[in-house]
RODREN-468728 format. One record per residue (C-alpha): residue in one letter; residue number from 1; chain; x, y, z. Coordinates in steps of 0.2 Angstrom, whole numbers, plus 2048, in hexadecimal, padded with zeros to 3 digits. Layout:
% RODREN-468728
<rec code="A" pos="NUM" unit="A" u="X" v="Y" w="Z"/>
...
//
This chain:
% RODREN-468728
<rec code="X" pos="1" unit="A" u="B7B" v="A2A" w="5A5"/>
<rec code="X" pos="2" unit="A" u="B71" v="A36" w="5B3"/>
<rec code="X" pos="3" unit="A" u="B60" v="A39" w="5B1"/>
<rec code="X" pos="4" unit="A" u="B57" v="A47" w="5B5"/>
<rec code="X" pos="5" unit="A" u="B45" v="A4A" w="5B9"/>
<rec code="X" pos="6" unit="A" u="B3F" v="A59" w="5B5"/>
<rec code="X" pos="7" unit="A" u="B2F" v="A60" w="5BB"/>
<rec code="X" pos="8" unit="A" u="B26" v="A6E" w="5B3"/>
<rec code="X" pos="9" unit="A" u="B17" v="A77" w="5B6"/>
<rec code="X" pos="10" unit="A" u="B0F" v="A7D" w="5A5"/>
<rec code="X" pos="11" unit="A" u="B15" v="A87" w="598"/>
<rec code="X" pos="12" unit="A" u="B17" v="A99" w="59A"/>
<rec code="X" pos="13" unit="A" u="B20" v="AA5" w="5A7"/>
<rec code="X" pos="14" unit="A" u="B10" v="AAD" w="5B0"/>
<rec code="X" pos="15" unit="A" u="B05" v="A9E" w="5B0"/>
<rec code="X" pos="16" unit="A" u="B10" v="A8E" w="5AD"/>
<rec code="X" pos="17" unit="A" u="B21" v="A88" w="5AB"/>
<rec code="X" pos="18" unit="A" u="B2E" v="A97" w="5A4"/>
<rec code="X" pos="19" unit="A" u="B31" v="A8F" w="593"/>
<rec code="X" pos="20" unit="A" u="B44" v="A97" w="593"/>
<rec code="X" pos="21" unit="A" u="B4B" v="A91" w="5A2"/>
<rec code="X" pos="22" unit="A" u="B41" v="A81" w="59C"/>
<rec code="X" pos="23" unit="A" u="B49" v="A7D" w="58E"/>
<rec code="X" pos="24" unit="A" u="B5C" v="A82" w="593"/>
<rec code="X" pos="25" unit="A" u="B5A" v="A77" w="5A2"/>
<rec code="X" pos="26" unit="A" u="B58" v="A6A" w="597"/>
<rec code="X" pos="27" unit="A" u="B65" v="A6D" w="58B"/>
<rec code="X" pos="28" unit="A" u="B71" v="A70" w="599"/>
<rec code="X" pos="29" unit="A" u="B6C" v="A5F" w="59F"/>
<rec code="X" pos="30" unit="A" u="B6E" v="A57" w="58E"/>
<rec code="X" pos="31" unit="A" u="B7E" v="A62" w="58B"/>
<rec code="X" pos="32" unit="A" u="B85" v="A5B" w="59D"/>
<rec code="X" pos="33" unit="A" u="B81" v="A4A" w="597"/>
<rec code="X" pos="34" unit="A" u="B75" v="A45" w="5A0"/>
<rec code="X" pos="35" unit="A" u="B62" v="A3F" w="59B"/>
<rec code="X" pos="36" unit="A" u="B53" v="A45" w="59E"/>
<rec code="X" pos="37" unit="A" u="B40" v="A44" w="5A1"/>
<rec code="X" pos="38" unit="A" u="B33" v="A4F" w="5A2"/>
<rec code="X" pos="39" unit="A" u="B22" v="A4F" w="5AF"/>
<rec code="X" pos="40" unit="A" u="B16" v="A5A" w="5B3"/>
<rec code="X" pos="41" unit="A" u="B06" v="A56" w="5BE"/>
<rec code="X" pos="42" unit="A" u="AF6" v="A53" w="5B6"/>
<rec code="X" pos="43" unit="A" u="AEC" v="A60" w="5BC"/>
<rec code="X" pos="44" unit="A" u="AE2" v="A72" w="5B7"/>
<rec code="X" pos="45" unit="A" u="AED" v="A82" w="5B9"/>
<rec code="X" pos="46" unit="A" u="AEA" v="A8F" w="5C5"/>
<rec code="X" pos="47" unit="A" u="AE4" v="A99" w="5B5"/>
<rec code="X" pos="48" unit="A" u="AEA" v="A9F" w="5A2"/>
<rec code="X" pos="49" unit="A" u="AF2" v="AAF" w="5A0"/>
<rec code="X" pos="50" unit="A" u="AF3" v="AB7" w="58E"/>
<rec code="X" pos="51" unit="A" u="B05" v="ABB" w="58E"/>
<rec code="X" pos="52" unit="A" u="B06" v="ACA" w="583"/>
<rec code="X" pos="53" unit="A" u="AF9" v="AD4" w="58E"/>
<rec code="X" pos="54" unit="A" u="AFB" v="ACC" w="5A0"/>
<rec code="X" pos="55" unit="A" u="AE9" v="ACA" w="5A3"/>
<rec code="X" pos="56" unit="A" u="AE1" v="ABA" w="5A6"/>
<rec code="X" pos="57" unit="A" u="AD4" v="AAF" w="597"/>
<rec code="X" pos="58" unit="A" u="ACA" v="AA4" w="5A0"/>
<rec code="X" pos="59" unit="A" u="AD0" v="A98" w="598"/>
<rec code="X" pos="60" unit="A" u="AD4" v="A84" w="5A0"/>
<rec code="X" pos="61" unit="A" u="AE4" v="A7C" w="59C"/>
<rec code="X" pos="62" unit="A" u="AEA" v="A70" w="5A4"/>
<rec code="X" pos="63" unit="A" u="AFC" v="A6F" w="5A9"/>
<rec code="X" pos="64" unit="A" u="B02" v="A5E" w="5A5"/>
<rec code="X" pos="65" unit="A" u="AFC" v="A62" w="594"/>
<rec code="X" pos="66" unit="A" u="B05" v="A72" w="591"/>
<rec code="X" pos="67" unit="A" u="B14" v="A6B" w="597"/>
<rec code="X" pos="68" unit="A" u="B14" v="A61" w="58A"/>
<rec code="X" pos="69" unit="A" u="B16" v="A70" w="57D"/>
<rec code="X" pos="70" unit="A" u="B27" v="A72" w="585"/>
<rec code="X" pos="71" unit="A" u="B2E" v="A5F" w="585"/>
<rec code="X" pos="72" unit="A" u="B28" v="A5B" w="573"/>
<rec code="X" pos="73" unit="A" u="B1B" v="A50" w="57A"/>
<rec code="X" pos="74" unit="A" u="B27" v="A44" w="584"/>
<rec code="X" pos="75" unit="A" u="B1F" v="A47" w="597"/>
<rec code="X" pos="76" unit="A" u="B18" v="A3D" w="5A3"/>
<rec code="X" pos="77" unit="A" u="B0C" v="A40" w="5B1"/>
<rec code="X" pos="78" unit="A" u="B12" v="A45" w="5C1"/>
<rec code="X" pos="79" unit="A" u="B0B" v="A36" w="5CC"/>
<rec code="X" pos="80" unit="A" u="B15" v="A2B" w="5C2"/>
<rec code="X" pos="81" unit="A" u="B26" v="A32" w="5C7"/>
<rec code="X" pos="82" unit="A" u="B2F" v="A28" w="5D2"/>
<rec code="X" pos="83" unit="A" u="B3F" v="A2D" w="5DA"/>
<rec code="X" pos="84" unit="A" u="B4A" v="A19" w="5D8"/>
<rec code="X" pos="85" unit="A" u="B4A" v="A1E" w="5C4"/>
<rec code="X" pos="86" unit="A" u="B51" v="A2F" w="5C5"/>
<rec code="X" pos="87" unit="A" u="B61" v="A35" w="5CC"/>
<rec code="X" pos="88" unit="A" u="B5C" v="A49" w="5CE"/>
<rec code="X" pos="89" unit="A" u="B4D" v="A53" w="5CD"/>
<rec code="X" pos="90" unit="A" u="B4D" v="A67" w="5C8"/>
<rec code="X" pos="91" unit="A" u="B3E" v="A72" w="5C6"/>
<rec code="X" pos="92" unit="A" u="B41" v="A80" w="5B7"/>
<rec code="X" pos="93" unit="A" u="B37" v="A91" w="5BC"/>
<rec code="X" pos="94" unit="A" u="B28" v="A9B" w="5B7"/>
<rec code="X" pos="95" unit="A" u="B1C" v="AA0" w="5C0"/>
<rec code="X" pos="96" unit="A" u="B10" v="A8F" w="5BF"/>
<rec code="X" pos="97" unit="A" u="B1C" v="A87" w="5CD"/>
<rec code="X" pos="98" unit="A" u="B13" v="A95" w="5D9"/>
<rec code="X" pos="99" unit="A" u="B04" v="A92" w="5D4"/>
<rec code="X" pos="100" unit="A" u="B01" v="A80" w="5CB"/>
<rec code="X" pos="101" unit="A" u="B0F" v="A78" w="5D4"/>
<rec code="X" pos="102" unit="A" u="B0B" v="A80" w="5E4"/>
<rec code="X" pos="103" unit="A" u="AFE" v="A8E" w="5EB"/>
<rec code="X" pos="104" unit="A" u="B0D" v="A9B" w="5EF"/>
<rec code="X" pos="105" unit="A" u="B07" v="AA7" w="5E3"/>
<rec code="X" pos="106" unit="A" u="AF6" v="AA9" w="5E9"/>
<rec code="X" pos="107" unit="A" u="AF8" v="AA2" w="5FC"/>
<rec code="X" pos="108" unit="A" u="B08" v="AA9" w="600"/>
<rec code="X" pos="109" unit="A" u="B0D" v="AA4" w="612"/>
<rec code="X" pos="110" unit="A" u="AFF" v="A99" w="613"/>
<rec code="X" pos="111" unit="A" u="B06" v="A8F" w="604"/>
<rec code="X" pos="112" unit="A" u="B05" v="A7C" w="600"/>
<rec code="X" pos="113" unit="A" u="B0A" v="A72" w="5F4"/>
<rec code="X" pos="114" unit="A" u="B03" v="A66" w="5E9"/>
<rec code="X" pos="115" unit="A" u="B05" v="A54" w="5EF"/>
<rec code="X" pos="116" unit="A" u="B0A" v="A4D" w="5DE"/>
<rec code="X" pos="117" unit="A" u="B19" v="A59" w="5E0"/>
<rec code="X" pos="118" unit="A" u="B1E" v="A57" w="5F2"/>
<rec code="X" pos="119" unit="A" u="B1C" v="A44" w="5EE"/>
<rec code="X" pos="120" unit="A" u="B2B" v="A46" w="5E3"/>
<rec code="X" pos="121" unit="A" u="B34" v="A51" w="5E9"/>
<rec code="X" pos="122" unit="A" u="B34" v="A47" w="5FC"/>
<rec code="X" pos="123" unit="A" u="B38" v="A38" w="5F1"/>
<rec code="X" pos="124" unit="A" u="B46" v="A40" w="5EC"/>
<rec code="X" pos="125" unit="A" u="B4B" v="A48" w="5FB"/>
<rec code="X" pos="126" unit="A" u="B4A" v="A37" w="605"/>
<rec code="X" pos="127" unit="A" u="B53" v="A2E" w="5F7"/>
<rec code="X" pos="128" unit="A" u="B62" v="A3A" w="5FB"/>
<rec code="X" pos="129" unit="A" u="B64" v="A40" w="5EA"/>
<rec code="X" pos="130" unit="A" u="B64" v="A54" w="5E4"/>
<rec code="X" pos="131" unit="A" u="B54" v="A5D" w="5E2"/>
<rec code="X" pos="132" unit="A" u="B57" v="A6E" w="5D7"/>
<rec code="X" pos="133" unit="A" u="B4C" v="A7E" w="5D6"/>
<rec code="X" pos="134" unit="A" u="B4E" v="A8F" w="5CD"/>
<rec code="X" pos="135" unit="A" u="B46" v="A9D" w="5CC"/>
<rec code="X" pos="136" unit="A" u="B37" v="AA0" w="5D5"/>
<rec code="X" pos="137" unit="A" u="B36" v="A8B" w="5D9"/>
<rec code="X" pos="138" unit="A" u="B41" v="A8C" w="5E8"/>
<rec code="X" pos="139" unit="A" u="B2F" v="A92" w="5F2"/>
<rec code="X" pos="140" unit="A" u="B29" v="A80" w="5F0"/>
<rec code="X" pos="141" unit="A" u="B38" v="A79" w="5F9"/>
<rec code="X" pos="142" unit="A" u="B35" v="A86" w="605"/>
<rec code="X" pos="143" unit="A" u="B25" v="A80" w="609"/>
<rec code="X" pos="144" unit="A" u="B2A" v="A6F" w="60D"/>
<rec code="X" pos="145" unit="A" u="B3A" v="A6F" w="615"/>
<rec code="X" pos="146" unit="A" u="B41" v="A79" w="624"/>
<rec code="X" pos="147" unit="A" u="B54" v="A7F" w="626"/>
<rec code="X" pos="148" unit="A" u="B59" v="A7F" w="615"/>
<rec code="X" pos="149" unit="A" u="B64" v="A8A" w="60B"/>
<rec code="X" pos="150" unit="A" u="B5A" v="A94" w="5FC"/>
<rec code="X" pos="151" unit="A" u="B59" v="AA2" w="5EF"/>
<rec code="X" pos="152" unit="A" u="B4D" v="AA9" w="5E4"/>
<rec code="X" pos="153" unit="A" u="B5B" v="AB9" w="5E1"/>
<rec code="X" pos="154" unit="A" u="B56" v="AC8" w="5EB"/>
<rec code="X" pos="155" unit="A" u="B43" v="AC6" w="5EB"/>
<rec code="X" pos="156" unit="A" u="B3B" v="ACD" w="5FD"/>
<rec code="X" pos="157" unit="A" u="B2C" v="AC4" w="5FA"/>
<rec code="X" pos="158" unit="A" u="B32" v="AB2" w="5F7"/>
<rec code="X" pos="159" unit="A" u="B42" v="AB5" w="601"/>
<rec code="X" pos="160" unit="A" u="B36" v="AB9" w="612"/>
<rec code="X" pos="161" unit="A" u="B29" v="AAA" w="60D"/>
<rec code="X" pos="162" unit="A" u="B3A" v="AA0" w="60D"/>
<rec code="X" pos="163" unit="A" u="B40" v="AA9" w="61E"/>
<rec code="X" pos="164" unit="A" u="B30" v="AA6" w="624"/>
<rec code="X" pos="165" unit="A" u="B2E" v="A94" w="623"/>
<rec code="X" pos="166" unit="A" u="B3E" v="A90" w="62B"/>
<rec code="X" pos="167" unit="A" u="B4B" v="A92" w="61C"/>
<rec code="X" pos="168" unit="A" u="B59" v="A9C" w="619"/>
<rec code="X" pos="169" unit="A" u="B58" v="AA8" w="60B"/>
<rec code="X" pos="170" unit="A" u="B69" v="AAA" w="603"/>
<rec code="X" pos="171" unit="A" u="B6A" v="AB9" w="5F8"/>
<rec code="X" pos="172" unit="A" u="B72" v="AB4" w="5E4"/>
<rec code="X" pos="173" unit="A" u="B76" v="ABB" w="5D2"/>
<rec code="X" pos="174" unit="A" u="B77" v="AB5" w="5C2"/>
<rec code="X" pos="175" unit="A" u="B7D" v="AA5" w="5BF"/>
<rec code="X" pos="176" unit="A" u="B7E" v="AA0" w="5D3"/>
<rec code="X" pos="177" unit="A" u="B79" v="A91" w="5DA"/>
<rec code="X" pos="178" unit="A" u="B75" v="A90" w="5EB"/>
<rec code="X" pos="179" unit="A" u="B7A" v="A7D" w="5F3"/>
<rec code="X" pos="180" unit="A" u="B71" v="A77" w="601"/>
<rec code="X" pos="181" unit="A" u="B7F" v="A67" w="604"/>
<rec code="X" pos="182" unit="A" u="B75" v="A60" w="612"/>
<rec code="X" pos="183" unit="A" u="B65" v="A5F" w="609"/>
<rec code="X" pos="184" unit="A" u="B6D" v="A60" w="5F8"/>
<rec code="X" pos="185" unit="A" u="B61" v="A6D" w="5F3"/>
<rec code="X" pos="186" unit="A" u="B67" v="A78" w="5E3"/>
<rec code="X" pos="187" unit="A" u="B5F" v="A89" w="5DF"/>
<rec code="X" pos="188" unit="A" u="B62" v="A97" w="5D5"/>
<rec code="X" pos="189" unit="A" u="B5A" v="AA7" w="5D1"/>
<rec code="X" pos="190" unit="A" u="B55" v="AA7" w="5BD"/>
<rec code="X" pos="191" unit="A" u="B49" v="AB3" w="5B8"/>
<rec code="X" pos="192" unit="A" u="B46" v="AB9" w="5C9"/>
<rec code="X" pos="193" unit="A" u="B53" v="AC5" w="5C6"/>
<rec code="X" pos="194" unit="A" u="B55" v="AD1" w="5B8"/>
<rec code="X" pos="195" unit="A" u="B5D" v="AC3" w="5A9"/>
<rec code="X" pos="196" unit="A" u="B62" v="AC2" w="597"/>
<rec code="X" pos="197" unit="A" u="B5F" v="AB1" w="58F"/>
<rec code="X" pos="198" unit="A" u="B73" v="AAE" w="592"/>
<rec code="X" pos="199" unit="A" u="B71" v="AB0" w="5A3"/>
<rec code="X" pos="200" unit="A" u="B63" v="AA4" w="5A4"/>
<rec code="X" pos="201" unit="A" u="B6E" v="A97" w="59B"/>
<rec code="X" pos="202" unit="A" u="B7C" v="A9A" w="5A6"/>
<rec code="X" pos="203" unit="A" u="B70" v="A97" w="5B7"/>
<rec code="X" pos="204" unit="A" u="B6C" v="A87" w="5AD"/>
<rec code="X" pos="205" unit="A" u="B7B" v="A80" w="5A8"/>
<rec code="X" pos="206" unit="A" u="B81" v="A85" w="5BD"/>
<rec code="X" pos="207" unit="A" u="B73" v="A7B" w="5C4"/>
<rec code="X" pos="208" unit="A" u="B75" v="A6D" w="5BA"/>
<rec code="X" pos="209" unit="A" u="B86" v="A6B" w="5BB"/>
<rec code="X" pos="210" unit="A" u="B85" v="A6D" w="5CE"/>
<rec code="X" pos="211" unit="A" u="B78" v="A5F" w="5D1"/>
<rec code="X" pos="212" unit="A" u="B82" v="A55" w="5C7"/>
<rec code="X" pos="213" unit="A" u="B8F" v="A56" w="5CF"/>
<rec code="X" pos="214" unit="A" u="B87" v="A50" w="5DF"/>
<rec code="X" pos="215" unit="A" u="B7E" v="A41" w="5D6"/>
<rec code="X" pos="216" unit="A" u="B93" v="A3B" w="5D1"/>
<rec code="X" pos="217" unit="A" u="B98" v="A3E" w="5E2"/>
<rec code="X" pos="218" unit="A" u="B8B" v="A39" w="5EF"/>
<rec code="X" pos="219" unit="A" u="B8D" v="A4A" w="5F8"/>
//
């Protein structure tokens, strides 16, 4: 059976993990029949939004605990991931990958990431296996990597930060997932575009079936 590590970065759209595309990520994984299991790095969030008013609480969370409100519990640190015992690694959106997982959302072009992440991530990369990213989680391969092929939709502002740091920014709908072969990088838009819950499960059920299909074939 595959196994998938799945990285998340809190729980909630604006300040964490986005707890849809979460969740039907791994039911598409389980419905594919694969395995999974769940990190998240053990650090403070950027900051706690009240997500029926926008505005933020003052609150500290920290994100490996939040997380955990999402995966029942079963998580496991970050800096424990290592890339010989899993055979993909997708990052679900929300806007905690641009700001817990990475400083894109407060930083923009001057951007970096945090090291627990790009540890995994170049583990992965290294490793030859496929790395996937959706909705607004693509910026954080952007970041690290030069001349690859990503999406975030149609977003100018994370399509130029993509264009900006070498990438190419490839325009995509609902339910599209864009292959980078060469560095088997999958993206696909989610949320960043205009979405009904189906859609969301369709980009879910694409990207994993996709990734999958690399892990069977090597390509």
């Amino acid at each position: 059976m595959k196994k998938f590590a799945v990285v998340l970065a809190g729980c909630g759209v604006f300040d964490g993990a986005e707890i849809q595309e979460a969740v039907l990520t791994l039911l598409a994984i389980d419905r594919n029949g694969a395995a999974f299991q769940c990190f998240a790095p053990d650090i403070t969030q950027h900051h706690v939004l009240n997500h029926l008013t926008g505005k933020e609480t003052g609150e500290k969370r920290n994100v490996l605990t939040e997380s955990a409100r999402i995966s029942r519990g079963d998580i496991k640190p970050l800096n424990t991931f290592s890339s010989k015992d899993y055979d993909a690694l997708i990052f679900p959106g929300g806007f905690g990958c641009a700001k817990n997982l990475c400083s894109w959302a407060m930083e923009g072009d001057l951007c970096t990431v945090n090291q627990e992440v790009e540890n995994a991530i170049k583990g992965m990369f290294d490793a030859g296996k496929p790395i996937g990213a959706m909705c607004i989680a693509p910026v954080i391969l952007g970041a690290l990597f030069r001349d690859a092929h990503l999406t975030t939709g149609k977003d100018p502002a994370s399509g130029g930060f993509i264009e900006k740091t070498g990438n190419h920014y490839i325009h995509a709908s609902h339910g599209e997932v864009i292959v980078d072969q060469a560095k088997k990088f999958f993206t696909t838009p989610c949320y960043m575009l205009d979405a009904t819950i189906s859609q969301i499960a369709e980009g879910t059920e694409n990207i994993v079936k996709e990734m999958l299909k690399a892990t069977e074939s090597g390509h």
